[in-house]
Residue, then its C-alpha position, 0 to 999 in steps of 0.5 A: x445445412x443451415x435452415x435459410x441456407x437457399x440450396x435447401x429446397x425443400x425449405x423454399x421461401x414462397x413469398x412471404x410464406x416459408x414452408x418445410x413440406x413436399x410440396x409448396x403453393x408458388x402463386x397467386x400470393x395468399x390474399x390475393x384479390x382479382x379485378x374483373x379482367x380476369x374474367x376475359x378469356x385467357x386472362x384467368x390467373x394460373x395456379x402453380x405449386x413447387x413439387x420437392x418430392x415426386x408425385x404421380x397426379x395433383x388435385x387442385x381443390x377450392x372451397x369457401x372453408x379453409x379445412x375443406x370439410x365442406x363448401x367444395x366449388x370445384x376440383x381439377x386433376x392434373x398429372x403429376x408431370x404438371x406443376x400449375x392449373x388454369x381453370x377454364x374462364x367458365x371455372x373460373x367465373x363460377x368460383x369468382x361468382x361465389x366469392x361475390x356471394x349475390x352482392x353481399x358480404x365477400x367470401x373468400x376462396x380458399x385453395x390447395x393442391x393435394x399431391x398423390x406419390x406412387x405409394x398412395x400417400x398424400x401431402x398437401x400444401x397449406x390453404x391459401x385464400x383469395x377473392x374477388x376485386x372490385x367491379x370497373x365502371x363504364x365512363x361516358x364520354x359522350x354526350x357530355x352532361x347537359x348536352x343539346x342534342x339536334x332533333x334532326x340528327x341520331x345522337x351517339x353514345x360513347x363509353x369506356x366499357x371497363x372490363x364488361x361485356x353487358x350494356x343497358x342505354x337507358x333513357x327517362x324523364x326522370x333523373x331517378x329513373x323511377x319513372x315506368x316510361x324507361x326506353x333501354x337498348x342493349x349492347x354486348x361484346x366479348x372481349x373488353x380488351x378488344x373493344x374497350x370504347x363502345x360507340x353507338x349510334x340510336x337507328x331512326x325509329x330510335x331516336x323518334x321513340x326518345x323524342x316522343x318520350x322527353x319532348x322539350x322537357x330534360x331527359x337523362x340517360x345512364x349506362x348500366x354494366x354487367x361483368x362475367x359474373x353478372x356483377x352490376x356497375x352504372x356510370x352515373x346519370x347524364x342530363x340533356x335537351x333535345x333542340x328542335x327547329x332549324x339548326x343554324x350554320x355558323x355562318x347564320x349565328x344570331x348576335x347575342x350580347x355583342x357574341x355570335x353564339x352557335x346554339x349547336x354547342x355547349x362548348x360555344x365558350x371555347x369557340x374563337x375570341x374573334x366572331x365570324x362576321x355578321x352575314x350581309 
Protein backbone atom coordinates (compact mmCIF):
# COMPACT_ATOMS: atom_id res chain seq x y z
CA UNK A 1 0.00 0.00 0.00
CA UNK A 2 0.93 2.94 -1.34
CA UNK A 3 2.57 5.47 1.65
CA UNK A 4 0.20 8.63 0.93
CA UNK A 5 -2.61 6.07 0.04
CA UNK A 6 -5.16 8.08 2.90
CA UNK A 7 -6.74 4.21 4.10
CA UNK A 8 -3.31 3.67 5.61
CA UNK A 9 -3.87 5.13 9.16
CA UNK A 10 -1.12 4.59 10.62
CA UNK A 11 0.80 7.06 8.19
CA UNK A 12 -2.08 9.75 8.87
CA UNK A 13 -1.27 13.09 7.58
CA UNK A 14 -1.68 15.64 10.88
CA UNK A 15 -1.63 18.86 9.59
CA UNK A 16 1.47 19.86 8.36
CA UNK A 17 3.17 17.12 10.39
CA UNK A 18 3.23 13.36 8.75
CA UNK A 19 4.11 10.78 11.06
CA UNK A 20 4.43 6.91 10.76
CA UNK A 21 4.05 5.72 14.52
CA UNK A 22 1.36 4.36 16.77
CA UNK A 23 0.28 7.29 18.06
CA UNK A 24 0.14 10.78 16.44
CA UNK A 25 -0.30 14.24 18.27
CA UNK A 26 -3.84 15.77 16.36
CA UNK A 27 -4.14 19.20 18.05
CA UNK A 28 -2.99 22.25 18.94
CA UNK A 29 -0.79 22.61 15.69
CA UNK A 30 3.01 22.65 16.37
CA UNK A 31 3.76 26.22 16.96
CA UNK A 32 0.68 27.18 18.24
CA UNK A 33 0.28 30.65 20.30
CA UNK A 34 -2.71 31.30 22.63
CA UNK A 35 -4.37 34.80 23.45
CA UNK A 36 -5.15 35.39 27.09
CA UNK A 37 -9.07 34.25 26.45
CA UNK A 38 -7.68 31.01 27.03
CA UNK A 39 -7.30 31.87 30.41
CA UNK A 40 -11.52 32.30 31.07
CA UNK A 41 -12.46 28.98 32.42
CA UNK A 42 -13.77 26.49 30.12
CA UNK A 43 -11.87 28.26 27.01
CA UNK A 44 -8.64 26.03 27.78
CA UNK A 45 -7.64 24.54 24.31
CA UNK A 46 -7.77 20.68 24.30
CA UNK A 47 -5.01 18.24 23.61
CA UNK A 48 -5.98 15.12 21.31
CA UNK A 49 -3.82 12.68 19.84
CA UNK A 50 -4.65 9.76 17.23
CA UNK A 51 -4.03 6.28 19.00
CA UNK A 52 -3.55 3.58 15.77
CA UNK A 53 -2.55 0.66 18.14
CA UNK A 54 -4.47 -0.03 21.63
CA UNK A 55 -3.05 1.22 24.59
CA UNK A 56 -4.24 0.98 28.28
CA UNK A 57 -3.39 4.59 29.86
CA UNK A 58 -1.82 8.00 28.04
CA UNK A 59 0.45 10.62 30.03
CA UNK A 60 0.25 13.90 28.60
CA UNK A 61 3.74 15.60 29.56
CA UNK A 62 4.92 19.54 29.25
CA UNK A 63 8.13 20.83 29.76
CA UNK A 64 10.11 23.73 28.57
CA UNK A 65 12.76 21.34 26.92
CA UNK A 66 11.94 19.56 23.84
CA UNK A 67 13.80 15.87 24.89
CA UNK A 68 11.81 16.23 28.31
CA UNK A 69 14.97 15.54 30.30
CA UNK A 70 14.11 18.18 32.70
CA UNK A 71 12.13 21.29 33.12
CA UNK A 72 8.64 19.24 33.80
CA UNK A 73 5.68 21.70 34.68
CA UNK A 74 3.36 19.05 34.90
CA UNK A 75 1.96 15.60 34.10
CA UNK A 76 -1.80 14.16 33.53
CA UNK A 77 -2.84 10.45 33.06
CA UNK A 78 -5.95 9.82 31.35
CA UNK A 79 -7.24 6.15 30.62
CA UNK A 80 -6.56 4.46 27.52
CA UNK A 81 -10.20 4.83 26.52
CA UNK A 82 -9.49 8.74 26.06
CA UNK A 83 -8.11 10.33 23.14
CA UNK A 84 -7.54 14.14 24.40
CA UNK A 85 -6.92 16.13 27.72
CA UNK A 86 -8.00 19.45 28.95
CA UNK A 87 -6.22 20.91 31.78
CA UNK A 88 -8.16 22.30 34.37
CA UNK A 89 -7.94 26.61 34.03
CA UNK A 90 -5.74 26.40 37.02
CA UNK A 91 -3.03 23.91 34.85
CA UNK A 92 -3.41 25.75 32.38
CA UNK A 93 -2.67 29.12 33.80
CA UNK A 94 0.44 27.62 35.37
CA UNK A 95 2.01 26.44 32.19
CA UNK A 96 0.98 29.41 30.13
CA UNK A 97 2.67 31.43 33.44
CA UNK A 98 5.89 29.81 32.67
CA UNK A 99 5.73 30.41 28.99
CA UNK A 100 5.59 34.16 29.85
CA UNK A 101 8.75 33.65 32.01
CA UNK A 102 8.07 36.97 34.43
CA UNK A 103 8.02 39.26 31.22
CA UNK A 104 11.29 38.17 29.82
CA UNK A 105 12.19 36.35 26.89
CA UNK A 106 9.06 33.85 25.89
CA UNK A 107 9.49 30.22 26.55
CA UNK A 108 8.12 27.88 24.73
CA UNK A 109 6.31 24.83 25.93
CA UNK A 110 6.51 21.90 24.57
CA UNK A 111 4.21 18.53 24.94
CA UNK A 112 3.81 14.60 24.08
CA UNK A 113 1.56 11.84 25.03
CA UNK A 114 3.13 8.97 25.93
CA UNK A 115 1.09 5.79 25.38
CA UNK A 116 1.52 2.81 27.68
CA UNK A 117 -0.10 -0.64 25.79
CA UNK A 118 -1.09 -3.85 27.92
CA UNK A 119 2.80 -5.41 27.64
CA UNK A 120 4.22 -2.31 29.44
CA UNK A 121 5.77 -1.02 26.33
CA UNK A 122 5.49 2.75 25.41
CA UNK A 123 5.37 4.92 22.41
CA UNK A 124 5.46 8.44 21.93
CA UNK A 125 4.28 10.90 19.80
CA UNK A 126 7.17 13.39 18.79
CA UNK A 127 7.33 16.92 20.61
CA UNK A 128 5.40 19.72 19.63
CA UNK A 129 5.93 23.24 21.12
CA UNK A 130 3.45 26.13 21.73
CA UNK A 131 3.42 29.54 23.92
CA UNK A 132 1.90 32.16 25.11
CA UNK A 133 -0.04 35.35 22.74
CA UNK A 134 0.20 38.60 23.44
CA UNK A 135 -1.67 40.44 26.13
CA UNK A 136 -5.31 42.48 25.00
CA UNK A 137 -5.18 45.87 26.51
CA UNK A 138 -8.10 47.56 28.31
CA UNK A 139 -9.63 50.50 25.68
CA UNK A 140 -11.15 53.68 27.54
CA UNK A 141 -14.29 54.71 26.23
CA UNK A 142 -15.09 57.18 28.39
CA UNK A 143 -14.16 60.15 29.78
CA UNK A 144 -12.72 61.04 26.26
CA UNK A 145 -9.26 62.35 26.44
CA UNK A 146 -9.22 66.03 27.75
CA UNK A 147 -12.84 65.78 29.31
CA UNK A 148 -14.52 68.49 31.39
CA UNK A 149 -15.93 66.75 34.15
CA UNK A 150 -18.97 68.84 36.38
CA UNK A 151 -17.59 68.98 40.20
CA UNK A 152 -21.19 68.49 41.04
CA UNK A 153 -21.56 65.24 39.24
CA UNK A 154 -19.66 61.47 40.27
CA UNK A 155 -17.83 61.13 36.98
CA UNK A 156 -18.16 57.05 35.30
CA UNK A 157 -15.73 55.33 33.68
CA UNK A 158 -16.07 53.07 30.77
CA UNK A 159 -13.58 50.59 29.45
CA UNK A 160 -13.55 47.34 27.06
CA UNK A 161 -11.90 44.93 29.76
CA UNK A 162 -9.97 42.76 26.89
CA UNK A 163 -9.90 39.47 28.33
CA UNK A 164 -8.56 40.80 32.10
CA UNK A 165 -10.34 40.02 35.11
CA UNK A 166 -7.98 42.66 37.30
CA UNK A 167 -8.37 46.67 37.08
CA UNK A 168 -6.50 49.71 38.74
CA UNK A 169 -8.26 53.48 38.23
CA UNK A 170 -5.46 55.31 38.87
CA UNK A 171 -5.70 59.18 39.00
CA UNK A 172 -2.52 61.76 39.29
CA UNK A 173 -1.61 65.17 38.63
CA UNK A 174 1.00 63.95 36.74
CA UNK A 175 0.71 62.81 33.49
CA UNK A 176 3.71 60.29 34.23
CA UNK A 177 2.28 59.17 37.36
CA UNK A 178 5.66 59.67 39.08
CA UNK A 179 4.08 61.52 41.50
CA UNK A 180 3.40 59.77 45.10
CA UNK A 181 0.00 61.52 45.54
CA UNK A 182 -1.66 58.58 43.34
CA UNK A 183 -5.33 57.79 44.44
CA UNK A 184 -6.30 53.98 42.66
CA UNK A 185 -9.70 52.06 42.97
CA UNK A 186 -9.64 48.59 42.07
CA UNK A 187 -12.16 46.57 40.06
CA UNK A 188 -12.43 42.59 39.28
CA UNK A 189 -14.48 40.23 37.25
CA UNK A 190 -14.29 36.62 36.48
CA UNK A 191 -15.45 36.13 33.29
CA UNK A 192 -14.20 38.69 30.61
CA UNK A 193 -16.55 37.16 28.32
CA UNK A 194 -19.36 38.15 30.48
CA UNK A 195 -18.40 41.35 31.35
CA UNK A 196 -16.46 42.64 28.30
CA UNK A 197 -17.52 46.52 29.09
CA UNK A 198 -16.90 47.62 32.73
CA UNK A 199 -18.77 50.83 34.14
CA UNK A 200 -17.92 52.38 37.14
CA UNK A 201 -19.09 55.19 38.67
CA UNK A 202 -16.62 57.09 41.54
CA UNK A 203 -18.94 56.96 45.39
CA UNK A 204 -19.08 60.76 47.06
CA UNK A 205 -16.18 60.18 49.12
CA UNK A 206 -14.52 59.29 45.93
CA UNK A 207 -14.89 61.97 43.85
CA UNK A 208 -14.35 64.43 46.94
CA UNK A 209 -10.68 62.56 47.40
CA UNK A 210 -9.95 63.28 43.33
CA UNK A 211 -11.07 66.80 43.61
CA UNK A 212 -8.94 67.49 46.55
CA UNK A 213 -5.98 65.78 44.69
CA UNK A 214 -6.19 67.74 41.09
CA UNK A 215 -7.91 70.98 42.36
CA UNK A 216 -8.51 73.61 38.95
CA UNK A 217 -5.01 72.08 37.74
CA UNK A 218 -5.21 69.01 34.77
CA UNK A 219 -5.59 65.72 36.28
CA UNK A 220 -5.15 62.08 34.38
CA UNK A 221 -6.28 59.04 34.71
CA UNK A 222 -5.16 55.42 33.07
CA UNK A 223 -6.24 52.21 33.54
CA UNK A 224 -4.19 49.35 34.59
CA UNK A 225 -5.10 45.39 33.51
CA UNK A 226 -4.07 42.09 34.80
CA UNK A 227 -4.90 38.86 32.75
CA UNK A 228 -4.70 35.18 34.36
CA UNK A 229 -1.53 34.95 34.66
CA UNK A 230 -0.83 38.45 36.16
CA UNK A 231 0.50 39.76 32.99
CA UNK A 232 0.15 43.56 32.99
CA UNK A 233 -1.43 45.82 30.20
CA UNK A 234 -2.42 49.67 30.54
CA UNK A 235 -4.72 51.44 28.31
CA UNK A 236 -2.84 54.79 27.67
CA UNK A 237 -2.85 57.88 29.91
CA UNK A 238 -6.27 60.38 29.52
CA UNK A 239 -6.32 63.92 30.56
CA UNK A 240 -9.16 66.24 32.02
CA UNK A 241 -10.26 69.30 34.15
CA UNK A 242 -12.86 69.30 36.64
CA UNK A 243 -15.39 72.23 36.04
CA UNK A 244 -16.45 74.00 39.14
CA UNK A 245 -19.31 76.63 39.99
CA UNK A 246 -22.61 76.75 38.26
CA UNK A 247 -23.37 74.32 35.76
CA UNK A 248 -25.43 75.97 33.01
CA UNK A 249 -28.53 74.59 31.36
CA UNK A 250 -28.70 74.87 27.47
CA UNK A 251 -31.05 77.08 27.61
CA UNK A 252 -28.91 79.47 30.03
CA UNK A 253 -25.63 79.53 27.42
CA UNK A 254 -23.53 82.52 27.37
CA UNK A 255 -23.25 83.98 23.59
CA UNK A 256 -19.67 83.41 22.81
CA UNK A 257 -18.50 84.96 19.47
CA UNK A 258 -21.95 84.94 17.94
CA UNK A 259 -22.17 80.83 19.07
CA UNK A 260 -24.11 79.86 21.98
CA UNK A 261 -21.80 77.53 23.42
CA UNK A 262 -22.59 74.81 26.26
CA UNK A 263 -19.58 74.75 28.55
CA UNK A 264 -20.81 71.16 29.78
CA UNK A 265 -19.44 69.57 26.47
CA UNK A 266 -16.29 69.21 24.73
CA UNK A 267 -18.29 67.80 21.99
CA UNK A 268 -20.14 71.30 21.78
CA UNK A 269 -18.80 71.46 17.63
CA UNK A 270 -21.05 68.77 16.85
CA UNK A 271 -24.07 70.62 18.53
CA UNK A 272 -26.78 71.99 16.06
CA UNK A 273 -25.67 74.89 13.38
CA UNK A 274 -29.02 76.70 14.37
CA UNK A 275 -28.53 77.98 18.39
CA UNK A 276 -31.08 77.88 20.93
CA UNK A 277 -32.38 81.09 21.20
CA UNK A 278 -31.16 83.73 23.57
CA UNK A 279 -33.23 83.83 26.85
CA UNK A 280 -35.33 86.64 27.18
Amino acid sequence: MDKKDPSCFCCADIGAVEYNGPLIAKAPANGSGFADMTFVNKYQPAFQWIPVEPFKSFEIVFATTPDFSSGIITTASVSGTNSNWTPSIATWEKIMAVSYNGGGTIQPIYWEVVGTAADNSTAQTPARQFSVGSASLPTVLSPTAGAILPAAEYPTFIFLTGYNIKFQLEISPKSGFTDKEIIAYTYTITNPNVTPILEETLSSSEWTAVKKLIGTATGYFRIRAWDGINRESDASTQAFTIQYGCVCSNKRRKQQGGQWADPLSPFSSLLSATPDPPPN
